[in-house]
N, C-alpha and C positions, 0 to 999 in steps of 0.2 A: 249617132243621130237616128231620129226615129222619123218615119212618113206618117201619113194620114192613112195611108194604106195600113201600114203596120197596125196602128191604133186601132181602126176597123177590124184589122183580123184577128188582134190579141181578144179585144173584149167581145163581137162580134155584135157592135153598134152599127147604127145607120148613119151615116154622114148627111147633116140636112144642110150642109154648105160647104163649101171651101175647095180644093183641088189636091185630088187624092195622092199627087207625086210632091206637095208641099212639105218640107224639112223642120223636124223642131229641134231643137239641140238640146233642151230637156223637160224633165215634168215635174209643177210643184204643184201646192195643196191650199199655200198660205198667199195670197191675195197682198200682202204688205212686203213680200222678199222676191215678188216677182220679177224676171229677170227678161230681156227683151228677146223675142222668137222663142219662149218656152209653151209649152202646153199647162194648162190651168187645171184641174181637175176639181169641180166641185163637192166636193164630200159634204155630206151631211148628217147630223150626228143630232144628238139627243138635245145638245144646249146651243147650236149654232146650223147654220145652211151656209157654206161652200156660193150658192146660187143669187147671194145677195151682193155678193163682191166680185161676181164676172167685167162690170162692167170700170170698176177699180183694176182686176188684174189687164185688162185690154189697153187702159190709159196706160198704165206701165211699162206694154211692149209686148204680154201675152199672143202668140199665134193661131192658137186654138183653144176650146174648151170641151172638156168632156163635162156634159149634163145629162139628167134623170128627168130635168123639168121641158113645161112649156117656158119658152125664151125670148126675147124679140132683143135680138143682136142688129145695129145699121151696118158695123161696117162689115160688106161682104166678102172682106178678103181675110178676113176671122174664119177660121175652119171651127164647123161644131160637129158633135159627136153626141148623138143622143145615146144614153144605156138604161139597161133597166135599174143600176145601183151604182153607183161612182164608184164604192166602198172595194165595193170587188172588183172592177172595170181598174181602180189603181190599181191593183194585186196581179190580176190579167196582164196589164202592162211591163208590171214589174217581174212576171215569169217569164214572161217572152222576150221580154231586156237579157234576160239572168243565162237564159236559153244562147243567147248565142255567144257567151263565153265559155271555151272549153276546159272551165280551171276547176281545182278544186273547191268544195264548198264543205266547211267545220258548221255541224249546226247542232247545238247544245242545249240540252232542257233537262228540270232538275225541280224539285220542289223546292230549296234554298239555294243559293249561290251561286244562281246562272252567272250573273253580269263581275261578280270576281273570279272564277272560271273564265269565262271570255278573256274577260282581261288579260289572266297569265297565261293562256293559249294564245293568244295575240300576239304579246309579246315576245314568248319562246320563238314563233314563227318569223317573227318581224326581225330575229336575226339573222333568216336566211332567203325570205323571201320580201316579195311588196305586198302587205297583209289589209283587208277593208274590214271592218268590224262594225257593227251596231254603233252608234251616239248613245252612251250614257243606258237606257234601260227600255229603250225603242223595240220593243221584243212580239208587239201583238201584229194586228193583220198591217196597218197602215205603218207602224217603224219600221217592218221588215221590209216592205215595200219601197219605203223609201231607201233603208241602204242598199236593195239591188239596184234601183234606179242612180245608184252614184258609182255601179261596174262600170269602168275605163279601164282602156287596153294596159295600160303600165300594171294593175293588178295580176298577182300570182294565186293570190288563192283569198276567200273570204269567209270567216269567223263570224257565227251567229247565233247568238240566245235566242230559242221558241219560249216563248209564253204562251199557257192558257190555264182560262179557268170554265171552261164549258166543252160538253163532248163535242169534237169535230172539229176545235179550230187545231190544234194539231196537225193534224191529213191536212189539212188544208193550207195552213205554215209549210209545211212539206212539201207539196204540190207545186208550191212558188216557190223554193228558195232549191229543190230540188240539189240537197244535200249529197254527197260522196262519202262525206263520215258524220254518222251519229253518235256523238255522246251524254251518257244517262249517269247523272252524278249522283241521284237518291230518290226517293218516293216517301212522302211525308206526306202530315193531315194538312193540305194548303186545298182553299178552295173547296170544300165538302159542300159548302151550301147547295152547287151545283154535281161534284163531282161522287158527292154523299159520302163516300168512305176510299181508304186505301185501295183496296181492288180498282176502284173508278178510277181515283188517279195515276194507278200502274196501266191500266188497259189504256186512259186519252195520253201518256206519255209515250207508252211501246208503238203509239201511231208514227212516231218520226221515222222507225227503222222500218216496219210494215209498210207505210208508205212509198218508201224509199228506191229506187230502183235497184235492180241487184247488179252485185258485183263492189257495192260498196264495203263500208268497213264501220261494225259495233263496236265504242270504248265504252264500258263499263264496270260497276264498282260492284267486285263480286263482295264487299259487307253487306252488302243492303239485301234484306231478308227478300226481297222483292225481284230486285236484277239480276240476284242470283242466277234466279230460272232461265237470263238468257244461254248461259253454259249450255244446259240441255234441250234447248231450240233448235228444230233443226230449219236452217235461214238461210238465204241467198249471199248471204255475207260473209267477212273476215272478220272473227272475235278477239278484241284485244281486253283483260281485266285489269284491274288495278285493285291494291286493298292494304291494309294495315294487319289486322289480321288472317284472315283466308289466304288459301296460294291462288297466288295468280300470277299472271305475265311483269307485271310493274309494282312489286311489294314493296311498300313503305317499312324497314325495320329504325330500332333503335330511334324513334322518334323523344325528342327531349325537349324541354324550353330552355334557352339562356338564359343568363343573367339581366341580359339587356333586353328581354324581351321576343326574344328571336327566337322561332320554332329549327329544331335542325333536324335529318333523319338522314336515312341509307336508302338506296335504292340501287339491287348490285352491286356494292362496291364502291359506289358512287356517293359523295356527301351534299346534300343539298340545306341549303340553311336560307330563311327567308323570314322578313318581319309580318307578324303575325302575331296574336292574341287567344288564338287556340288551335289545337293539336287541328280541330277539323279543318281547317286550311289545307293541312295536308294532302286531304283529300282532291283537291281542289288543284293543287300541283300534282299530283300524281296523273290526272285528266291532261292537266300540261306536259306534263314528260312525257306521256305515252305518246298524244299526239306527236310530238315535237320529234320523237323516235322516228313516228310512222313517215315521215317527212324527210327524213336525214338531216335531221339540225343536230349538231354535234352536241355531244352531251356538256363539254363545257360551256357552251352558249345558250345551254336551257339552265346552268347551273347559274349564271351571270343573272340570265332576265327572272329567276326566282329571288334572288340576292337584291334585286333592285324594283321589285314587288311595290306599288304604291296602293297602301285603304285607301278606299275612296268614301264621298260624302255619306253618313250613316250607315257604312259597314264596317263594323269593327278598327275604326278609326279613334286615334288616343290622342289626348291631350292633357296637358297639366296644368294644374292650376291652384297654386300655394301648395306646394307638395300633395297635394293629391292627385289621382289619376282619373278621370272621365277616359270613359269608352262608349265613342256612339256610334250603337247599332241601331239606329230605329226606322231605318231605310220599310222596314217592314216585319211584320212577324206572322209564323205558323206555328204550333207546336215542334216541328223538327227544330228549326232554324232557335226559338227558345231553347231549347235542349242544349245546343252545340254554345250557345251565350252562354247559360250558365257552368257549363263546362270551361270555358274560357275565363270566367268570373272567378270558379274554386281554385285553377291552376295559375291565377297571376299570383305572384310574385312581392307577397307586402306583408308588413307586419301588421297592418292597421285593420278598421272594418271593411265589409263588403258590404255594398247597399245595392239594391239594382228595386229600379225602376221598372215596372210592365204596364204597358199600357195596352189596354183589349186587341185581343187578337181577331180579326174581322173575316166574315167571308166560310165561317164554321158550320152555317144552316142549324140544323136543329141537336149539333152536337156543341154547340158554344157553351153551355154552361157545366159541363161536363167536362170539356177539356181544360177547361179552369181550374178546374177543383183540382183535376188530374197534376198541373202543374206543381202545386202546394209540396207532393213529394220530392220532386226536385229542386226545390228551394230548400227546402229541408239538406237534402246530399251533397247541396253546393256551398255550403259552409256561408248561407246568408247572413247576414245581422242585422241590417236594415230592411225589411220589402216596402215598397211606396207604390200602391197600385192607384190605377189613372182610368175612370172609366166603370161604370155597371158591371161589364164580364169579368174584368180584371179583380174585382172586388170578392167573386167567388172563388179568389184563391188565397185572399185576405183572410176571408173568413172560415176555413180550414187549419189557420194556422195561429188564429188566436190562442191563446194560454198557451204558448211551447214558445223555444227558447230565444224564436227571430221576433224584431220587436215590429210592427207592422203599424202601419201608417197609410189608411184607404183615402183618397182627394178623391172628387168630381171634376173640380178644374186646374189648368197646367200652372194657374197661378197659384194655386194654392200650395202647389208641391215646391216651388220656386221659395215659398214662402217660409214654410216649415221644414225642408231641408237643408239649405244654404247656410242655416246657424252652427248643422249638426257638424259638418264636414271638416275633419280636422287632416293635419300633414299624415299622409304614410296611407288614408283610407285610399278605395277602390271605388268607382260607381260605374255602371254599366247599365244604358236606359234602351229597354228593346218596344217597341208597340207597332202596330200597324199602321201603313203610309197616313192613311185619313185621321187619326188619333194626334198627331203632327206633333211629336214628345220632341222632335229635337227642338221644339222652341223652347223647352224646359231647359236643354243642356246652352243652350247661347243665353240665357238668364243669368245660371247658374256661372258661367265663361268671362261673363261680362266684368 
């Protein structure tokens, strides 16, 4: 439970009412789930104001509210808290919640695969500990926020994907969630609009460990031409790598796909096998093993929870329909995170076509129609047959690959592609549809399902 007092001293608001040693039991955001003796916090954002439903969250039982505004509150036994930005005043709250558990904190960022990373980090740990993790892809200032505000004492330790796509929110993810181990799974072209190039996105990602206080512990993937350089850092921390090929502390060898689909590899001595659709997964458990090492989770119990691995919605999640296989990843895309699909695209497992679906990769700035084009060659090395691009950007890699041997097929809209592909699709093909959240392809693939 948190006082009035606390609330004050986390954000360092002015209390223009209510009685400073008053108890809340917790703090929400959403005006419609609010709970009786909870604190309110009005956020305010670009398509909504937090400050139009105070007096909704009050009928419901709210205690207190934290506002930015002027307010005329009747009942006085409502505590208020004026700040200069709610936005940050929940984050203030949520550090100084997070502050008085002395457990460990996993906080994970990655240009692709934070949130299936979490995942099998989560789960490695959740065999020997009581693990809290993120809800679903909660990764910016206000999800994080919200899952330190759900630390209770029964927690052992708590699992967390950073998100950013602007310098500084970073340090500042860090600053609140006040990490014990960072892990750095890759550096890819995500975000340029802001972050402009690879160097930007290594230097806003290396804030989680720079941030960090010392005495913690770096899991990183010494492949990445980028993370490399922490090797020769000299840091206040403990360096753990992992890799496929570079030596490092946690090597991936003998990595293969089954027949059924299932990625298997060595680590040590060790066989680790898990369902997956491409080799870069690997990656991804190796972040889990090491962690899971660092922890003392026994290695057959990081072997168990890779083995029992669940895709999640639009990552690399398969399904069949009339002998053929869909794979949808369209949760989002960067040029890396493309890269690693169609690498997953060339090494499934079929006799039939590959078709893959791209739909515009967003958030590029002034390198978007370049990294387009740039794609064409890997469409090309992934043994395409189909490309179906979706979208202006996507159509610049269309048109690179006209007259050669993939046959290519450019739409504007999702219906169109639902329209003209769904005849093609015969037993034994492959398809694999990747685009950006806002591009919203997977309504292509539940057409295409139906």
């Amino acid at each position: 439970m948190l006082s009035i007092q606390d609330i004050q001293d986390a954000t360092g608001g002015r209390v223009l009412q209510g009685d400073l040693g008053e108890k809340i039991c917790s703090v929400a955001i959403d005006s419609r789930s609010i709970k009786k003796n909870e604190l309110f916090v009005a956020i305010k954002g670009k398509n909504f104001d937090g400050h139009r439903f105070i007096s909704q969250a009050i009928l419901k039982g709210a205690k207190a509210a934290v506002v930015s505004k002027k307010i005329k509150i009747r009942s006085k036994t409502v505590a208020v808290i004026r700040v200069a930005n709610t936005t940050k005043a929940l984050g203030d709250i949520a550090r100084f919640h997070r502050s008085r558990f002395k457990i460990p904190v996993v906080a994970i960022t990655a240009s692709a695969g934070k949130t299936t990373t979490k995942e099998m980090i989560a789960s490695v740990l959740s065999r020997k500990y009581k693990v809290l993790k993120n809800y679903s892809t909660e990764n910016n200032e206000i999800g994080v926020a919200k899952t330190l505000l759900q630390l209770k004492a029964l927690h052992q330790i708590a699992v967390l994907e950073l998100g950013t796509n602007h310098f500084g929110e970073m340090r500042n993810l860090t600053l609140m969630a006040q990490p014990t181990v960072a892990i750095l799974l890759n550096i890819g072209k995500s975000h340029l609009e802001f972050l402009k190039n690879l160097s930007g996105v290594f230097r806003e990602k290396s804030s989680i460990y720079k941030s960090m206080k010392p005495g913690g512990t770096i899991i990183f993937n010494a492949d990445d031409e980028k993370l490399c350089r922490i090797k020769i850092q000299k840091l206040p921390h403990k360096k753990i790598s992992f890799s496929i090929n570079e030596k490092s502390d946690y090597r991936a060898t003998k990595v293969n796909r089954t027949k059924d689909t299932k990625i298997s590899f060595f680590v040590k001595k060790n066989r680790f096998l898990m369902p997956a659709s491409t080799p870069q997964h690997v990656y991804n458990a190796l972040a889990a093993i090491s962690c899971g090492r660092l922890f003392d989770v026994r290695v057959s119990d990081a072997q168990k929870a890779l083995k029992s691995t669940k895709h999640f919605f639009g990552r690399q999640k398969i399904y069949q329909k009339k002998g053929c296989w869909i794979i949808d990843d369209t949760y989002n895309a960067n040029p890396l995170s493309v890269e690693a699909a169609l690498q997953s695209l060339k090494s499934f497992p079929t006799k039939g076509r590959r078709f893959f679906i791209l739909g515009d990769m967003l958030e590029l700035g002034r390198n978007s129609r370049k990294e387009h084009q740039l794609l064409s060659r890997l469409v090309r090395e992934s043994s395409v047959d189909v490309l179906v691009t979706v979208g202006s950007l996507s159509a610049h890699c269309a048109s690179k690959l006209r007259n050669t041997e993939v046959t290519v097929l450019s739409c504007r809209q999702r219906h169109d592609v639902v329209r003209k592909l769904k005849p093609m699709l015969k037993r034994g093909d492959v398809l694999l549809a990747k685009g950006s959240r806002a591009m919203r392809i997977e309504e292509i693939l539940i057409r295409i399902l139906s």
